[in-house]
N, C-alpha and C positions, 0 to 999 in steps of 0.2 A: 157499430160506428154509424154517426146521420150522417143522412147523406142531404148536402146542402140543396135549396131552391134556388137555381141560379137567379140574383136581380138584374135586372140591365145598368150593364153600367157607364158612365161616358166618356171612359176612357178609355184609349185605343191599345193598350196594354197594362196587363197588371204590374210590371216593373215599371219604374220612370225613372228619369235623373234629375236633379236637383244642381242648377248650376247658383252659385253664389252671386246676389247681385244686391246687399245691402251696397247704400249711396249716404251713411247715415255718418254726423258729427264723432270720430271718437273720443279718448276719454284726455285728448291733448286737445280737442278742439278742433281738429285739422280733417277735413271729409274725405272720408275713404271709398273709390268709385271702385268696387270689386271684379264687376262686368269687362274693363279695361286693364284692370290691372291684374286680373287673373288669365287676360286674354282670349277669353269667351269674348270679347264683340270683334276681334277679328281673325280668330279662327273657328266662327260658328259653322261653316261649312265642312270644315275639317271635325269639331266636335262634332257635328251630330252625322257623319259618316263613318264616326267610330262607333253609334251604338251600332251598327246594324248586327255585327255576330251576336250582341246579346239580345238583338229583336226588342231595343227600347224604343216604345214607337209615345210614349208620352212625356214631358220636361216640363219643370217648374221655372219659369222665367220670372223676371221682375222689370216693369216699365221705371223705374228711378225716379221719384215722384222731384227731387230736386232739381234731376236734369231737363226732367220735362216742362217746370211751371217754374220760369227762371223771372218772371214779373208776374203780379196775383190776375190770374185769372185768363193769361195769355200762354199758349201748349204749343211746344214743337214734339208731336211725334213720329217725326220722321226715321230714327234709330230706330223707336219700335217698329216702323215697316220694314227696315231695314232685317230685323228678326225675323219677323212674318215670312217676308219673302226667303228667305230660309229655310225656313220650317217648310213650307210650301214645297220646295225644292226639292225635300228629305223625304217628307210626308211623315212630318214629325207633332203630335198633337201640343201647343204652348200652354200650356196653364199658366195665368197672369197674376202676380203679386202685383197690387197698385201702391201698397206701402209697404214696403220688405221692413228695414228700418233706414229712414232718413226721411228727412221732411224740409220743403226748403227753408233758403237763409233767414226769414223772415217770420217762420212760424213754430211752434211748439205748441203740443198740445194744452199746454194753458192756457193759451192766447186763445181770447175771445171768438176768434172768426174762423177757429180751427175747421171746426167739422164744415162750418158753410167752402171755405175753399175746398174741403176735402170730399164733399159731395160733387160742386162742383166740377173737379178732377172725375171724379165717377160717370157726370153724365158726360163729359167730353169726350172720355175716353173710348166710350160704346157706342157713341157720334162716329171717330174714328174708325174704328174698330169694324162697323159694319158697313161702313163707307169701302173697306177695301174685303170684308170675309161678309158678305151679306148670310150668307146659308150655315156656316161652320157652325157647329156646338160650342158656346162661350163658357170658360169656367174662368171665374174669377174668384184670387182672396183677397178680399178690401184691404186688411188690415193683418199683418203677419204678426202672431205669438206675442199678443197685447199684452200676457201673463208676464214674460221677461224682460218684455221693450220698457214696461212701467218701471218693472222693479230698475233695470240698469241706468234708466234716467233718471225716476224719483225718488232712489234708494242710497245708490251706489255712486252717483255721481261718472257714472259712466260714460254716457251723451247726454246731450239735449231733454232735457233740462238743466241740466247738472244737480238735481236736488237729494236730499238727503229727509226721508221722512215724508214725506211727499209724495210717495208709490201710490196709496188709491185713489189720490186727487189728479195725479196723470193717467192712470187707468180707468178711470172714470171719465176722464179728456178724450183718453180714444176711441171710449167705447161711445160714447155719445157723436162721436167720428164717423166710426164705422156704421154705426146703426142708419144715420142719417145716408150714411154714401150706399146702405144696402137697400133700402128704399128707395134714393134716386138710379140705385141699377136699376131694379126692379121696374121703375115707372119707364127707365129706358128702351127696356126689353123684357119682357116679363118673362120669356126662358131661358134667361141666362139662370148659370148653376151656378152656386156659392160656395165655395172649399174654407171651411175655419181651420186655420194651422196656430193649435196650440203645447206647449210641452204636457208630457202626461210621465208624472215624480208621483215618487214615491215618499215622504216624509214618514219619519219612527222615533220615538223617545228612546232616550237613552234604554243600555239595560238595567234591569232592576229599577224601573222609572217610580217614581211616584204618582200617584193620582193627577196632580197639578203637572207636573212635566207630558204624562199622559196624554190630558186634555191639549195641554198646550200645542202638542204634534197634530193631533188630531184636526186640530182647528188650521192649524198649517198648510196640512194634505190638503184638505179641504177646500183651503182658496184658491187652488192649480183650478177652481172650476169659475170663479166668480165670474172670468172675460165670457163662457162660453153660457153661462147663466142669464148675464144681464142679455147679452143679445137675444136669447130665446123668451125674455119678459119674466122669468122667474124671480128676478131682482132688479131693484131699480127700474120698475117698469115705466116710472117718469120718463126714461130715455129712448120709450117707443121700441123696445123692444119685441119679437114676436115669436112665437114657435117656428111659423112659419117661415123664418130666417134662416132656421136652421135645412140645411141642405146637406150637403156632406161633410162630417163630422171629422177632421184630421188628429193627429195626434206625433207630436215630434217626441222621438224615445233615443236617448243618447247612452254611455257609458255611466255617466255622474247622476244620472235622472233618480238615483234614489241615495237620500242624508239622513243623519242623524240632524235632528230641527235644533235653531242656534249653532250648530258647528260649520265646519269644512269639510266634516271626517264623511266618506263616502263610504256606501254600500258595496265592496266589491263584487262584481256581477260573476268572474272565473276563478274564485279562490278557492284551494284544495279544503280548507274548511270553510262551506259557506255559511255567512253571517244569519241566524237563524231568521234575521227580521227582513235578508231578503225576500223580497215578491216576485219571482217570476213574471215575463210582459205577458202572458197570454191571460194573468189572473186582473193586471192593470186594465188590460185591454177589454177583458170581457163585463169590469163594474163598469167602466165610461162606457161601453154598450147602453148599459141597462138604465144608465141612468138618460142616457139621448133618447134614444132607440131610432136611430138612422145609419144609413149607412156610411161607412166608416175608412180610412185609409192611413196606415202608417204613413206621414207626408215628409216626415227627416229621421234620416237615422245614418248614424256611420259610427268611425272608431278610427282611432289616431296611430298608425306606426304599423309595426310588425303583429300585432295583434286583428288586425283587419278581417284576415280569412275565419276567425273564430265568431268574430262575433257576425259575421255575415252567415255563418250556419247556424248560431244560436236564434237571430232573428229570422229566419226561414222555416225550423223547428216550432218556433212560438207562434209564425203566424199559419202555419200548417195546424198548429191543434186547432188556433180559431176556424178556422176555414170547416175543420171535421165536425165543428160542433153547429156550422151551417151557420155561422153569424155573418155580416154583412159586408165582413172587409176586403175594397175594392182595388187596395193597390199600395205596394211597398216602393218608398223613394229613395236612395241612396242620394245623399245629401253633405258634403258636395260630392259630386261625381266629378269634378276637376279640381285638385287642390287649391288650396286658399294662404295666402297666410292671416295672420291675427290683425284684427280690430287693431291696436294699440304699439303693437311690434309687426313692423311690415316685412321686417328679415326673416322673420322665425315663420316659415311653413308649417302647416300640421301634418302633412303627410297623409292624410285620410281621405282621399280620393279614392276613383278606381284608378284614375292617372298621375300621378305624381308630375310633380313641375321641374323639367330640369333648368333653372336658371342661367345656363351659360348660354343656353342657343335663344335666341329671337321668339318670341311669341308671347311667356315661356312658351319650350317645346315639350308635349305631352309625352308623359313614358309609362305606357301599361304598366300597372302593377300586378303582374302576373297571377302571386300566390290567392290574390282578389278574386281575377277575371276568373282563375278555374273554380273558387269559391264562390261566386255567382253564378256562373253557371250549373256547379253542384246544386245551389240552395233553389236556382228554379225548377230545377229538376224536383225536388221535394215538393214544392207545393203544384206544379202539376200533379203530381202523384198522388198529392193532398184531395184535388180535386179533380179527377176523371174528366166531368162536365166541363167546357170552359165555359165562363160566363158569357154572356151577349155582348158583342162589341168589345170584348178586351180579351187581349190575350195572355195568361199565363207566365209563359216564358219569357 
């Protein structure tokens, strides 16, 4: 077995939570404020005194770029201090989404002045930002999972844009977005760290494919990388993209993350006979290695219902073999860690938290899901165990 070189990492624990905080148009039109209506903005005291028996000492937050920059170019962040001083309280490290998904009433990524507002968003925020944390380690992701936000606006007719066909001329919108906003971080602060959170799918032809059906997967798969391409300048390098962009490399891995290309039909990930054309995550995980070569963090992952505790040991196991093979990955996010309901249907819950929502009490009121918590705490057990060493500055469990 290798035995890994620990890297330093800058996160205050290898576990995090992942609180839901899209602010984004859904597919009625009508903006869904998650932070509020999951009740993470007022009970963050109470959430982040629930991680302590799982010693989560780092969260994925999101400043709500709509609620923030409510006329162009004028910010109230006072909510987000409002977080800070929380996390402060907890001694909880914030990782910031500055674009989860939503953009205000005014703009979309087609819109000519996208990226200039959206830079400017960038420098404000690290204006703020170090006006009240002068010394803290900043990590920021500009732009959340550009791969899905494209497709669901320019595809699907999902949000904003509402287009149809139109997926790489809005993925092209944002990445020329974010590029520009990762530059004016940089020029903000030049150590601030940069977290890309993008999906990482599996796409496969049919069986029995044809050559043409083949390729056509092939070429599929293959675009899951285009958002984390251009930013690093491999593509589109008109858009000022750079290696040096690249900072720590995320990777969102869900239940559906691997299709047959052109269908619905999904790759079951726990079936008694498994689909020969599944991929195990640790084989996904270790080609997006190879092809970055940085380090690296599961940034969302969960699973919806009664199935929860399994796949929280299956993704424990997979990121345990990475770990043995000494690769670089710095931290598993349970995503969400307080349940949500749906984008489009605001009754229907998904139940894939580690706390489920009871809706009759005030808050909602938070209700451990138990057979979770002892399977998290099981699965950090495994990758302690995975690695001996704990890394620099992060903890394990």
């Amino acid at each position: 077995m290798a035995i890994p070189t620990p890297i330093a990492s800058p996160f205050r624990s290898f576990w995090w939570g992942g609180y839901e905080c899209t602010d984004q148009l859904n597919a009625f039109g009508h903006r869904v404020d998650f932070l509020p209506l999951t009740g993470h903005l007022q009970l963050i005291d109470e959430d982040y005194t629930a991680l302590n028996p799982f010693n989560v000492r780092t969260v994925r937050e999101g400043i709500r770029w709509a609620q923030i920059e409510k006329t162009p170019y004028h910010y109230d962040f006072s909510t987000v201090k409002t977080m800070l001083d929380a996390g402060q309280r907890h001694g909880i490290q914030q990782v910031w989404d500055l674009c989860h998904f939503g953009y205000p009433d005014d703009l979309t990524p087609l819109h000519p002045l996208f990226a200039r507002r959206f830079a400017a968003l960038c420098r404000a925020f690290v204006d703020f930002y170090r006006s009240v944390r002068p010394d803290d380690v900043l990590i920021v992701t500009p732009i959340n999972e550009v791969s899905f936000i494209s497709w669901l606006g320019g595809d699907a007719r999902g949000t904003s844009p509402y287009c149809h066909h139109q997926g790489w001329d809005v993925k092209y919108g944002l990445m020329r977005a974010y590029i520009e906003g990762a530059h004016a971080l940089r020029e903000a602060d030049p150590t601030i760290r940069m977290l890309s959170t993008e999906p990482l799918v599996h796409i496969v032809p049919p069986l029995h494919a044809t050559p043409r059906e083949r390729r056509w997967a092939r070429e599929a798969h293959d675009n899951q990388f285009q958002a984390t391409d251009i930013l690093s300048g491999r593509m589109c390098p008109e858009l000022g993209g750079r290696e040096e962009l690249l900072d720590i490399v995320g990777f969102n891995y869900y239940y559906d993350n691997q299709w047959q290309n052109g269908t619905t039909n999904k790759l079951g990930w726990n079936d008694d006979v498994p689909d020969p054309r599944w991929v195990p995550l640790r084989n996904l995980l270790r080609s997006a290695h190879k092809r970055y070569r940085r380090p690296f963090a599961l940034t969302e992952t969960s699973h919806p219902g009664i199935d929860r505790p399994i796949w929280l040991r299956m993704i424990a196991e997979e990121c345990a073999a990475i770990l043995r093979e000494g690769l670089p990955l710095q931290g598993i996010c349970l995503y969400p860690i307080i349940d949500r309901p749906d984008w489009d249907h605001l009754d229907q819950w998904h139940q894939s938290g580690l706390w489920d929502a009871d809706l009759a009490q005030p808050g909602p009121a938070r209700v451990l899901h138990q057979p979770s918590a002892e399977a998290l705490l099981a699965a950090q057990a495994v990758i302690t165990e995975a690695v001996p060493i704990r890394q620099p500055r992060a903890v394990l469990v």
